[in-house]
MIDOSE-1310 file (N, C-alpha, C; in nm, 2 decimals, decimal comma, always signed):
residues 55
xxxx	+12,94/+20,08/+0,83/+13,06/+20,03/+0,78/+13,05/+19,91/+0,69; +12,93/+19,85/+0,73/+12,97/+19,71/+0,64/+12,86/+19,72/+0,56; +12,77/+19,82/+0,50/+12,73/+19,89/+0,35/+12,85/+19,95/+0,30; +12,97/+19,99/+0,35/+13,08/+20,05/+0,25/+13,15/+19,92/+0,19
xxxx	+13,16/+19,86/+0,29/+13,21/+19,74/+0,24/+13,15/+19,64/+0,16; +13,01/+19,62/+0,16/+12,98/+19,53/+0,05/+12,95/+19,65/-0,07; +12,94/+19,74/-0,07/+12,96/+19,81/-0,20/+13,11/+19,83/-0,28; +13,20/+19,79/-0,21/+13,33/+19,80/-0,23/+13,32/+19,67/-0,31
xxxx	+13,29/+19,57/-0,22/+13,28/+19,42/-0,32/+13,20/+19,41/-0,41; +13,10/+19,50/-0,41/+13,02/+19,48/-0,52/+13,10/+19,50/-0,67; +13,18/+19,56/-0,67/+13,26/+19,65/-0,81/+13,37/+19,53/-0,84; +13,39/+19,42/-0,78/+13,46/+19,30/-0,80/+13,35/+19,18/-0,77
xxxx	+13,23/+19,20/-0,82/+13,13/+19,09/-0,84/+13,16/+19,01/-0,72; +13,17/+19,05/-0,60/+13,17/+18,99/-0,49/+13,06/+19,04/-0,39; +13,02/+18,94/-0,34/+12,92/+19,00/-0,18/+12,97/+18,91/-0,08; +12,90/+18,95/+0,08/+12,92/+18,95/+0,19/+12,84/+18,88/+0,24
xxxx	+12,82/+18,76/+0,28/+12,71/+18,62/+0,32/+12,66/+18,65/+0,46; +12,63/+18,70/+0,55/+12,63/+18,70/+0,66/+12,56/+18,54/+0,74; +12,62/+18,51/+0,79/+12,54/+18,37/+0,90/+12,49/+18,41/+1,05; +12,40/+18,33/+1,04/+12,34/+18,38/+1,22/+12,39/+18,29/+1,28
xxxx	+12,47/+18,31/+1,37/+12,54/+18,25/+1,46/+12,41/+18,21/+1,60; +12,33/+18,29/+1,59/+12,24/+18,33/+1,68/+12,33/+18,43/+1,80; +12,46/+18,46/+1,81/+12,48/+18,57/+1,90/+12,50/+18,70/+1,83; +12,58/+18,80/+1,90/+12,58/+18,97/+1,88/+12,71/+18,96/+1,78
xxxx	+12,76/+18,92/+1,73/+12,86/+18,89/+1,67/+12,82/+18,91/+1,51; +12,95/+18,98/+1,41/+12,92/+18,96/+1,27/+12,99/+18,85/+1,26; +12,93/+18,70/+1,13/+13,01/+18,64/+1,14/+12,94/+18,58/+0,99; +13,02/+18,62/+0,88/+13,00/+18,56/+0,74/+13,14/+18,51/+0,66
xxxx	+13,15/+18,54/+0,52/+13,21/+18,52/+0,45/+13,21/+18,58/+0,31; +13,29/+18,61/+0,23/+13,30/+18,69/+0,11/+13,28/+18,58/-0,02; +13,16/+18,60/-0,10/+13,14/+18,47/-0,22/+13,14/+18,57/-0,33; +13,15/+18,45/-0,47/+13,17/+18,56/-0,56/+13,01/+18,51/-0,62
xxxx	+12,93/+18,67/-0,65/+12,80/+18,70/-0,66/+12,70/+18,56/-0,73; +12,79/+18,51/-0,84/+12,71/+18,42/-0,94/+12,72/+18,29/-0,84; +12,78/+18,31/-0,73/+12,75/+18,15/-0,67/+12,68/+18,21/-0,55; +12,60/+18,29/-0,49/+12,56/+18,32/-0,41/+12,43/+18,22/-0,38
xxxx	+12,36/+18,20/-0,41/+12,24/+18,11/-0,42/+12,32/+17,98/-0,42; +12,39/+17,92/-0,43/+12,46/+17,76/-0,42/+12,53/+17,80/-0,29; +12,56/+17,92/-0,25/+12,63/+17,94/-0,13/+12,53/+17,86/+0,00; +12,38/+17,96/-0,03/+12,30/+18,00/+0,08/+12,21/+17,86/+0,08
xxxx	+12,20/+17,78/-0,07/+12,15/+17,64/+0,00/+12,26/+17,55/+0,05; +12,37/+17,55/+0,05/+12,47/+17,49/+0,13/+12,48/+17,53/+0,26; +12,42/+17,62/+0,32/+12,44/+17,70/+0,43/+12,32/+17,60/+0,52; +12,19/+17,60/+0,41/+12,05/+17,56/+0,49/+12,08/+17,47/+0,49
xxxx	+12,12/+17,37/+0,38/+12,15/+17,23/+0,43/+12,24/+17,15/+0,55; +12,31/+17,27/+0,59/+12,39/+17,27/+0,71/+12,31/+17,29/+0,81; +12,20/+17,34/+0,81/+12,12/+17,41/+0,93/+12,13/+17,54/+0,95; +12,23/+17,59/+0,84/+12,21/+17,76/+0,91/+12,21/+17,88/+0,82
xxxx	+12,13/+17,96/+0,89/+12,08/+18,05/+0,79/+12,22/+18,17/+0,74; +12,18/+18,15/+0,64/+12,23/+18,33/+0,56/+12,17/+18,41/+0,47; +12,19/+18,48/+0,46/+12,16/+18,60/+0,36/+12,25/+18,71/+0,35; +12,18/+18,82/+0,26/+12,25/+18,95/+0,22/+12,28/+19,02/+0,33
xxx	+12,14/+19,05/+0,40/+12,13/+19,11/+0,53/+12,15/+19,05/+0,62; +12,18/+19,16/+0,72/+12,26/+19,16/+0,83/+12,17/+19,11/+0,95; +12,16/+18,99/+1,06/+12,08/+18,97/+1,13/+12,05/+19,06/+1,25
């Protein structure tokens, strides 16, 4: 389900951040593509990881 959905955002230059919470839980947020990389060092600088993929 949540490959339909970041392909859905994909077509509005949007993607899906995913954060590791470290539990079983999905738990991200929706950025728009050209700031993704300023997203995910704001993320580390907080201490927490993201990416594309899903943990």
């Amino acid at each position: 389900m949540l490959a339909e959905f970041d392909e859905w955002l994909a077509r509005f230059g949007k993607l899906y951040l995913h954060l590791n919470t470290g539990g079983d839980e999905y738990v991200g947020f929706i950025v728009d593509a050209d700031r993704l990389d300023i997203m995910i060092a704001m993320a580390k600088k907080a201490g927490i990881e993201a990416r594309l993929e899903t943990f």
